[in-house]
N, C-alpha and C positions, 0 to 999 in steps of 0.2 A: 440105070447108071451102075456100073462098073467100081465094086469097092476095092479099093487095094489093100493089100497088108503088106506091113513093117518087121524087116531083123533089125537087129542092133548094128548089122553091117549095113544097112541100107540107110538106116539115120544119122551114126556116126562110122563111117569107112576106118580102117587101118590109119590112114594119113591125115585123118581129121581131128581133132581135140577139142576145137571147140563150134560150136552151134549158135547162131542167132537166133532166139526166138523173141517176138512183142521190143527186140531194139536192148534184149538183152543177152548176154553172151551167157552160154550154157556150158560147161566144160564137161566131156566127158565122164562119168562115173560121179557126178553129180547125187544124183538119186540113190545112187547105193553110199554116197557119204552122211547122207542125210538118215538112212538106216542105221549105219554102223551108230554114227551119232545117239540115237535115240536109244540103240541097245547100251553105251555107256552110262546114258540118262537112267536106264531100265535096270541096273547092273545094281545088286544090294554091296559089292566089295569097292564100288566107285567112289571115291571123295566127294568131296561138295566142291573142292575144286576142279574138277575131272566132269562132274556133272554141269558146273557153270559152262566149263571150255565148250563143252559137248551141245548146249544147249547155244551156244553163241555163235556156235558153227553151223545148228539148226537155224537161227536168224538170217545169218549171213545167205543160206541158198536157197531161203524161201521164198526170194521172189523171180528163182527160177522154177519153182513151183508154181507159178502166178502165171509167169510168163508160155510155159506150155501148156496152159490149160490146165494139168494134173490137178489143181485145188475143182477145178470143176466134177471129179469123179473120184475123190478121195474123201473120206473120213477117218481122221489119223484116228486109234486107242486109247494112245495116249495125248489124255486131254492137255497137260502141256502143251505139247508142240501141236496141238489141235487149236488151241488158244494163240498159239504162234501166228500160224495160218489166218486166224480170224484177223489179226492185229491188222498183218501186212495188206489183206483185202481190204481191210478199213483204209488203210493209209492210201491204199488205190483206189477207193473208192468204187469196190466191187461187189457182188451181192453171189453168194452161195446158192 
């Protein structure tokens, strides 16, 4: 069997933004917001307000972490938003 490989142009095109995966919409640069995210959380000059937002925006696109699979081949650092992760697999009812 013939395995293929993925660009970032071949999953998300120029004219595409956003992505269904599992019946959920994936937007574009998703993953990399979920980064940024984390580096605010990780940030010593961050607020605790700045750290909430950051951490609520981590919530918000972690179940399109679920939804492509990525929870099956990640182990976040940071145990936060690794806690994150465990929650929402809880609430789906998923097993790591």
């Amino acid at each position: 069997m013939q395995k293929t490989t993925f660009s970032a142009e071949s999953l998300y095109p120029d004219n595409v933004d956003v992505q269904e995966y599992q019946g959920v919409a994936v937007r574009k640069g998703t993953m990399a917001a979920i980064i940024a995210n984390i580096d605010v959380l990780e940030a010593r000059d961050s607020s605790e307000q700045e750290k909430s937002a950051a951490l609520e925006q981590i919530r918000q696109y972690m179940p399109a972490v679920i939804a492509t699979g990525l929870y099956q081949k990640v182990i976040w650092k940071n145990k936060l938003v690794q806690g994150v992760m465990q929650d929402i697999m809880e609430y789906y009812n998923l097993k790591d």
